[in-house]
N, C-alpha and C positions, 0 to 999 in steps of 0.2 A: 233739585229738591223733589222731584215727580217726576223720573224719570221714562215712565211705560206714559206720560200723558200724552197724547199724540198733537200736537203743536201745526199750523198750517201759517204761515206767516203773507200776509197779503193789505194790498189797500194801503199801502208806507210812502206810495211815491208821487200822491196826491194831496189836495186839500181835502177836506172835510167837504166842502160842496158836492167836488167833483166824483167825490166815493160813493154818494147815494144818490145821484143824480148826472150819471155820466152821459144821459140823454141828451141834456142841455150844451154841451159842448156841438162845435161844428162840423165835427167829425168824429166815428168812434177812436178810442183811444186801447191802451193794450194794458191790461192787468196783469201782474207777476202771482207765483204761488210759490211759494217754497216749503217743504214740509216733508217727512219721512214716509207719511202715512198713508198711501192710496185712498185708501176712506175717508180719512179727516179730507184728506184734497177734494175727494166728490161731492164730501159734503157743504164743503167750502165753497165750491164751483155753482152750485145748486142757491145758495145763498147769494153769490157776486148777481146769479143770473135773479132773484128777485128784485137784486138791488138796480137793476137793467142793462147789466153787461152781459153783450152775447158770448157764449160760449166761443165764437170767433176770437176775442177781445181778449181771452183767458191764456194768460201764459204760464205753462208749466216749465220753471226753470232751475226744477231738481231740488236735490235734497236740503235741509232745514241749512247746512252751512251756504248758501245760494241767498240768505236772507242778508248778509252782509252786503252784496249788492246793492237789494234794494236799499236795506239802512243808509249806503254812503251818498247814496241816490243824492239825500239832503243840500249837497254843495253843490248840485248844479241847476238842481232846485230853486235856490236861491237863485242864482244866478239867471237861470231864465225869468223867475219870477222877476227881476228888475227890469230887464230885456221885453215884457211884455205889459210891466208895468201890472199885473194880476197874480196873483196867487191861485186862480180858477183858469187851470189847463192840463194838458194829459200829456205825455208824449206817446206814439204808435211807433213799434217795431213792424219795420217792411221789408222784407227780403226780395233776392232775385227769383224773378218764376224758374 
């Protein structure tokens, strides 16, 4: 329906706590972004980082069809959420050095 609107898809694969308040966790956790639009993303990025996600934290994982991931995110979601007994957790992407 709007298609020039520039779209940044982000914050899907958490609670609601854990979105605006990613401090309180025990550890930083890892944010996805998905979105076509290099500026919508900075600006998105600029935003995550008042919400207090370090720009470390911020994962760029391509274009807006990239947001299906996050969305399917939801069934293991669940699933850890039983597994820890909370709905307030993040998971972190760590790679090899």
């Amino acid at each position: 329906a709007f298609p020039l609107t520039p779209v940044v898809k982000t914050l899907c694969t958490m609670d609601s706590t854990t979105m605006v308040a990613p401090g309180e966790l025990t550890e930083p956790g890892t944010v996805f972004l998905s979105g076509d639009d290099p500026e919508a993303k900075t600006t998105t990025g600029r935003l995550l980082t008042d919400l207090g996600w370090s720009a470390s934290s911020q994962l760029d994982i391509g274009g807006i069809t990239t947001a299906r991931g996050q969305e399917h995110f939801a069934f293991l979601f669940m699933g850890i959420a039983g597994g820890v007994n909370s709905h307030t957790f993040n998971i972190k992407v760590v790679t090899r050095p």
